[in-house]
Biopython code that builds the backbone (N, CA, C, O; Angstrom):
import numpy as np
from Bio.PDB.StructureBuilder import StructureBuilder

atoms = [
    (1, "UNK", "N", (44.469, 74.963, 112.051)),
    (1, "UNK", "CA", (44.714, 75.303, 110.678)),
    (1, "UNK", "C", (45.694, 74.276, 110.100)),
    (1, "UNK", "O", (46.644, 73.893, 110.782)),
    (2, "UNK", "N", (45.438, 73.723, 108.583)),
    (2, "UNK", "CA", (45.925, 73.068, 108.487)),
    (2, "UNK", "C", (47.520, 72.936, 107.743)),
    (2, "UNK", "O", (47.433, 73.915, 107.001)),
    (3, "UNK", "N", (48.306, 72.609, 107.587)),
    (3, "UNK", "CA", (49.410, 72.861, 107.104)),
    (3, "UNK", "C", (49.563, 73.722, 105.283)),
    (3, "UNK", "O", (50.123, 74.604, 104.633)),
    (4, "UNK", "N", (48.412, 72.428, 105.245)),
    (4, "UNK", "CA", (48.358, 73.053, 103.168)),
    (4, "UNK", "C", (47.972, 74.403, 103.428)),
    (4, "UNK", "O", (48.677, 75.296, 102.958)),
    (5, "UNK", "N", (46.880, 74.716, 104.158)),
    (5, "UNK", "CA", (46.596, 76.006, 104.183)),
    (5, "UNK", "C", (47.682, 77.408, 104.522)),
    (5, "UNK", "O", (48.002, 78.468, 103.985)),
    (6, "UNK", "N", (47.937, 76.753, 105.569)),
    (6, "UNK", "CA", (49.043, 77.641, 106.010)),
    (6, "UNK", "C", (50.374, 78.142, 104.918)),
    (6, "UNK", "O", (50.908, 79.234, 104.722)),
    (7, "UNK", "N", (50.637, 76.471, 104.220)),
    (7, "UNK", "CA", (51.508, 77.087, 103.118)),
    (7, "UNK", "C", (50.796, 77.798, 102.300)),
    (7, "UNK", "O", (51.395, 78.734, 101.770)),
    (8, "UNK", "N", (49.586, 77.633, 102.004)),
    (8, "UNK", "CA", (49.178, 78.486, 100.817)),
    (8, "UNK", "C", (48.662, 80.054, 101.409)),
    (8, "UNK", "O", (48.754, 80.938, 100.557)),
    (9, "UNK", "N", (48.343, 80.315, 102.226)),
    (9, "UNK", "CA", (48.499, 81.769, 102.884)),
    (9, "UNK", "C", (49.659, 82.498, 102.730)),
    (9, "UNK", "O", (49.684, 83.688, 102.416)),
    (10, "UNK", "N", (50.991, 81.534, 103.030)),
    (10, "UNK", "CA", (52.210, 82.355, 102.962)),
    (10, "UNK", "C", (52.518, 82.582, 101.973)),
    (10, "UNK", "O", (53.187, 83.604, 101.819)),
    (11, "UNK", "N", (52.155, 81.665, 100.695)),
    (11, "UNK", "CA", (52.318, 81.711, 99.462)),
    (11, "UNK", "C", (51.239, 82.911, 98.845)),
    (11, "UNK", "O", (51.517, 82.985, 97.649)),
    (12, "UNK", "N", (50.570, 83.494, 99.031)),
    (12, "UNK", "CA", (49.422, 84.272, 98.912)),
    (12, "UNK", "C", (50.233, 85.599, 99.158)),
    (12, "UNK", "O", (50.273, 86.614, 98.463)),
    (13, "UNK", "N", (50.768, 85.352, 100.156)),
    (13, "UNK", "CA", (50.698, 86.600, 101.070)),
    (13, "UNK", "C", (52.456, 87.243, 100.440)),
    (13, "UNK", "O", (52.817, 88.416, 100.343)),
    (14, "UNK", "N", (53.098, 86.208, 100.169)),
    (14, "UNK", "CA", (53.946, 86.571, 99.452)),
    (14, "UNK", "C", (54.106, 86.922, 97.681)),
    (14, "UNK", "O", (55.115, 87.466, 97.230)),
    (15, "UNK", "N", (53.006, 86.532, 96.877)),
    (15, "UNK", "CA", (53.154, 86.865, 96.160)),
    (15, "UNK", "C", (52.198, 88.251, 96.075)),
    (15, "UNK", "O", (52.363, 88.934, 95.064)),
    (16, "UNK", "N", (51.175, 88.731, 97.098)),
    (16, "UNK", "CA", (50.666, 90.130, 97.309)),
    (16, "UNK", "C", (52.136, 91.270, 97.507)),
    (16, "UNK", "O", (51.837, 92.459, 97.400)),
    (17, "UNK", "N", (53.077, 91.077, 97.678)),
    (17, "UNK", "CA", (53.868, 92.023, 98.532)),
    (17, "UNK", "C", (54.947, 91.821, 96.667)),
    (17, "UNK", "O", (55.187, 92.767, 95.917)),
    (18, "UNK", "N", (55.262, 90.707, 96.481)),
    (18, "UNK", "CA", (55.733, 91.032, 94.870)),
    (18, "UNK", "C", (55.308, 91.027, 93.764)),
    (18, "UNK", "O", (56.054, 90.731, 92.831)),
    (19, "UNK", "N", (53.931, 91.368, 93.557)),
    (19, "UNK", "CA", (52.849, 91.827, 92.716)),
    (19, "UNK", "C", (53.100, 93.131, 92.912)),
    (19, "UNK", "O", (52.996, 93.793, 91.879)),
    (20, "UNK", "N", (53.374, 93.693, 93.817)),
    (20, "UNK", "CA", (53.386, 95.509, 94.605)),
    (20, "UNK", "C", (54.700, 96.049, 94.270)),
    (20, "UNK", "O", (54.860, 97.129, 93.701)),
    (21, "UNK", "N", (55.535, 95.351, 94.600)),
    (21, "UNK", "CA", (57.038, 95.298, 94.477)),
    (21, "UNK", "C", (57.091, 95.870, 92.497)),
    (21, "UNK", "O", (57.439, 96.931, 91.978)),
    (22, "UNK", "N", (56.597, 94.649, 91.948)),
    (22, "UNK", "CA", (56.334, 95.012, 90.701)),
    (22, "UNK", "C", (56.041, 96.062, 89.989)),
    (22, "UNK", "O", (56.727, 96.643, 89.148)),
    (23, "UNK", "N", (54.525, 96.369, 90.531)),
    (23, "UNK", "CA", (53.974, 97.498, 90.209)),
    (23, "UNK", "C", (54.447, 98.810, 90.757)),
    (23, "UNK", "O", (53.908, 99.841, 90.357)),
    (24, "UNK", "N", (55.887, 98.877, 92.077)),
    (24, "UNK", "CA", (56.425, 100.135, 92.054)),
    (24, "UNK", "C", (57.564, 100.538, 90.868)),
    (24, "UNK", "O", (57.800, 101.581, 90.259)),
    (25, "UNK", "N", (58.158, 99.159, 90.852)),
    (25, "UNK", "CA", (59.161, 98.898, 89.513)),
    (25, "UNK", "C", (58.582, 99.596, 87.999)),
    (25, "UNK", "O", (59.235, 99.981, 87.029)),
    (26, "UNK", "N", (56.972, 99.584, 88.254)),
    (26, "UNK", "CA", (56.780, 99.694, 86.390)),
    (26, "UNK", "C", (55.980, 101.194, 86.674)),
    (26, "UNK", "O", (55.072, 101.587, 85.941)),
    (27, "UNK", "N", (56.439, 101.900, 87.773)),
    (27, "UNK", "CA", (56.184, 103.629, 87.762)),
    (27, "UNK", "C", (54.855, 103.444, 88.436)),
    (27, "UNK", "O", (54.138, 104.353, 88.017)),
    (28, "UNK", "N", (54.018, 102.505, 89.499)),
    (28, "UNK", "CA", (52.742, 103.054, 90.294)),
    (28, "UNK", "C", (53.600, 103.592, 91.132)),
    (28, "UNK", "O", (54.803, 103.427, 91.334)),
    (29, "UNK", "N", (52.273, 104.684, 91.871)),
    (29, "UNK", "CA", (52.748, 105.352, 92.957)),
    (29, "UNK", "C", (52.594, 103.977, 94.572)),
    (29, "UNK", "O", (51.879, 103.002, 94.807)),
    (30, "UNK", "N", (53.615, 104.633, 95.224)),
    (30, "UNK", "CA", (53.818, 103.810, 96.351)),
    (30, "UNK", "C", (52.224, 103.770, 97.075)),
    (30, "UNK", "O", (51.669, 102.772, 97.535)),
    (31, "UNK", "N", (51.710, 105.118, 97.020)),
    (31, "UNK", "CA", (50.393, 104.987, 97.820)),
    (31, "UNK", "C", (48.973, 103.986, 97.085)),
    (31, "UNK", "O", (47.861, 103.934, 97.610)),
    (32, "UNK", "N", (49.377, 103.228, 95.729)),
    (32, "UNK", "CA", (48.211, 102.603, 94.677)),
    (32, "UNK", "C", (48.734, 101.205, 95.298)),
    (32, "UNK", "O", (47.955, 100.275, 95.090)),
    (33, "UNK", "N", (49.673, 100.942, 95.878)),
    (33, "UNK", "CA", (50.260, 99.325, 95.899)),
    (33, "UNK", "C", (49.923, 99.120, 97.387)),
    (33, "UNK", "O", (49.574, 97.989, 97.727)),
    (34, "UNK", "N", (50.003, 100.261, 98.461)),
    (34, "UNK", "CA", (50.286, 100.040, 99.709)),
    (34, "UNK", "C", (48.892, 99.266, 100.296)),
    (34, "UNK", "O", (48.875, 99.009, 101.500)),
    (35, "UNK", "N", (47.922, 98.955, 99.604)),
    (35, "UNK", "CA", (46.953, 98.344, 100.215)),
    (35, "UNK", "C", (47.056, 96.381, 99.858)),
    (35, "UNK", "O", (46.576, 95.437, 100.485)),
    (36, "UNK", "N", (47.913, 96.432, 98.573)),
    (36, "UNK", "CA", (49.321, 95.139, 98.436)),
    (36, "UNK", "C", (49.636, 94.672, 99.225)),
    (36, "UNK", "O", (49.306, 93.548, 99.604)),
    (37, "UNK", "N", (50.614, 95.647, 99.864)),
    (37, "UNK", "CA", (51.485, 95.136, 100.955)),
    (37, "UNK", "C", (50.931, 94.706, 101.954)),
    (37, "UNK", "O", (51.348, 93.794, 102.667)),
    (38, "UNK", "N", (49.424, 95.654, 102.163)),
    (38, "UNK", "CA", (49.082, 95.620, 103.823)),
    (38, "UNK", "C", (48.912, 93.980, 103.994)),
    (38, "UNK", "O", (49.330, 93.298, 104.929)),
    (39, "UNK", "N", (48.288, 93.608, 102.997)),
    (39, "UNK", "CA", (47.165, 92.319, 102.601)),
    (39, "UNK", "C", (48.386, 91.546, 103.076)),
    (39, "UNK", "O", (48.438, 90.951, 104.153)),
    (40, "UNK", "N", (49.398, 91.611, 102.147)),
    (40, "UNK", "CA", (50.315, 90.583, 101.541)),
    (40, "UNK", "C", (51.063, 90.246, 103.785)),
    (40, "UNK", "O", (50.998, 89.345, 104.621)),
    (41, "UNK", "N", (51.632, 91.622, 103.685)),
    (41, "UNK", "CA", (51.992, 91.146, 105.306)),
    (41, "UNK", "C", (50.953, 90.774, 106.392)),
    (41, "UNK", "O", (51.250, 90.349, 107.508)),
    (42, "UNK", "N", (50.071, 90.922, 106.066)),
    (42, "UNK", "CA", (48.841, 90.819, 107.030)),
    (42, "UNK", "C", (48.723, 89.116, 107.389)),
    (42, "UNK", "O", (48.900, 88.414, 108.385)),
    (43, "UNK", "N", (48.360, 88.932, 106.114)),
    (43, "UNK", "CA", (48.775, 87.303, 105.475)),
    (43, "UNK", "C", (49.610, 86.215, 106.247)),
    (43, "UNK", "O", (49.327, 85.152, 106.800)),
    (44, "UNK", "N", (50.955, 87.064, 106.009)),
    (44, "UNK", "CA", (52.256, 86.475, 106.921)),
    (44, "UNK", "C", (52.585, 86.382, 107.736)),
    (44, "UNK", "O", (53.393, 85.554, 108.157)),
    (45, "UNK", "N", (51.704, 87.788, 108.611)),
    (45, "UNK", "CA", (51.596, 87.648, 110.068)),
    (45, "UNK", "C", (50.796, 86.755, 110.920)),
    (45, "UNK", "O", (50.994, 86.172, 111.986)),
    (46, "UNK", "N", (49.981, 86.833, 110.218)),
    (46, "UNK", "CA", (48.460, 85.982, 110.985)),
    (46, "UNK", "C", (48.782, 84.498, 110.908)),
    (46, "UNK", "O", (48.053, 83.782, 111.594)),
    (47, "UNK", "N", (49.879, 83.813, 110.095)),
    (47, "UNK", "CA", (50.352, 82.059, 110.204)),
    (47, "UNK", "C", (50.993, 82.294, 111.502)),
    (47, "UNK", "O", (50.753, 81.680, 112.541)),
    (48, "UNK", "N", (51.736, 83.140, 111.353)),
    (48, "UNK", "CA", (52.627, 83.447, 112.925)),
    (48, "UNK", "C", (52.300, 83.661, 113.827)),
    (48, "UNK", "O", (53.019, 83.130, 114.673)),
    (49, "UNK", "N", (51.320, 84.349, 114.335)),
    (49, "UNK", "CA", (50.145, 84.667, 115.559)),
    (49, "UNK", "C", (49.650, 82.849, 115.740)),
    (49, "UNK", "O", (49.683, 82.124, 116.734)),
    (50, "UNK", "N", (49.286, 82.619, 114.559)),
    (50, "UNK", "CA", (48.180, 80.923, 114.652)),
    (50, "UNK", "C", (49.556, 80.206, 115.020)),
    (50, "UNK", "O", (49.280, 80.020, 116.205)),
    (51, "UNK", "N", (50.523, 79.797, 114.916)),
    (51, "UNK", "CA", (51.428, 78.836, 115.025)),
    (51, "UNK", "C", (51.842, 79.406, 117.073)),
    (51, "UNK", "O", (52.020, 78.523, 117.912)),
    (52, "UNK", "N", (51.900, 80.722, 117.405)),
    (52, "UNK", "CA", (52.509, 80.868, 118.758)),
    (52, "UNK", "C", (51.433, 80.846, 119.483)),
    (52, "UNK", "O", (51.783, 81.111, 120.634)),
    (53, "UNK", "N", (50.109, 80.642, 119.425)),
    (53, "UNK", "CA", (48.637, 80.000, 119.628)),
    (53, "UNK", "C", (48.841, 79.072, 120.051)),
    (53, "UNK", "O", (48.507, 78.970, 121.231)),
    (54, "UNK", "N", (49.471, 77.880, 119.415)),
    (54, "UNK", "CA", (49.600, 76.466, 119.603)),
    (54, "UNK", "C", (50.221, 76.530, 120.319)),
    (54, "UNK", "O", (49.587, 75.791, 121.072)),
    (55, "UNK", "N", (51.224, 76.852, 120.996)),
    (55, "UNK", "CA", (52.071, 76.680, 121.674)),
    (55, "UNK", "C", (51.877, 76.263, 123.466)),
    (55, "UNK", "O", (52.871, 76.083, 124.169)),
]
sb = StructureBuilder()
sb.init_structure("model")
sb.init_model(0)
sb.init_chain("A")
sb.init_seg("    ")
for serial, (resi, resn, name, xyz) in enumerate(atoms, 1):
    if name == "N":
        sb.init_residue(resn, " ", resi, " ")
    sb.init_atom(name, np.array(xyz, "f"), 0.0, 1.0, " ", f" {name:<3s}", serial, name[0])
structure = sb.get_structure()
């Protein structure tokens, strides 16, 4: 995987989790965003799994 990618996953994956963040701020319920978050950390995890791969 290549680096651009990788930044742009984390970048993805972080703006899924404060898109959610947002939308608890402007009165959604926690359970309308939580499929947000899942994405957004899912995202962040999976560069991290691929990078201790290489190893």
């Amino acid at each position: 995987m290549s680096k651009t990618l990788q930044y742009f996953l984390i970048g993805l994956g972080i703006a899924c989790i404060l898109v959610s963040l947002i939308g608890i701020m402007r009165g959604q319920k926690f359970l309308d965003v939580l499929p947000e978050i899942i994405i957004g950390v899912s995202l962040i995890i999976s560069i991290f799994i691929e990078k201790r791969r290489k190893k």
